[in-house]
C-alpha positions, 0 to 999 in steps of 0.5 A: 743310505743306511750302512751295514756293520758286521761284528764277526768271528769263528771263535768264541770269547772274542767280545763280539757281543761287548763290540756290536753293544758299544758300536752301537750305543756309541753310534745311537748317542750320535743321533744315528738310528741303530738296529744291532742284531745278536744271530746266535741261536744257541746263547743269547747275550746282546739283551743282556748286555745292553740291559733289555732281558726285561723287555719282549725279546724275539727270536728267529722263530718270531721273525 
């Protein structure tokens, strides 16, 4: 059965992005299959942040 982690807050800066990026890195190094999802419209940053802005990036709009 698969679980769900939600990284959540109504502030910015908070390190939301820094969080979900390591929980899963970490979790995927353990052999976990991972799928870590940025849901924010308006700045993209997870692609960033785990090194991916070369790679097709998709959109709620794709989806």
């Amino acid at each position: 059965m698969g679980k769900v982690i939600v990284v959540t807050s109504g502030k910015g800066g908070v390190g939301k992005t820094t969080s979900s990026a390591a929980l899963g890195a970490a979790l995927a190094q353990n052999g976990d299959k991972v799928v870590v999802v940025d849901f924010d419209v308006g700045l993209r940053n997870l692609d960033l942040v785990m090194g991916a802005e070369r790679r097709v990036v998709y959109d709620l709009v794709n989806v």
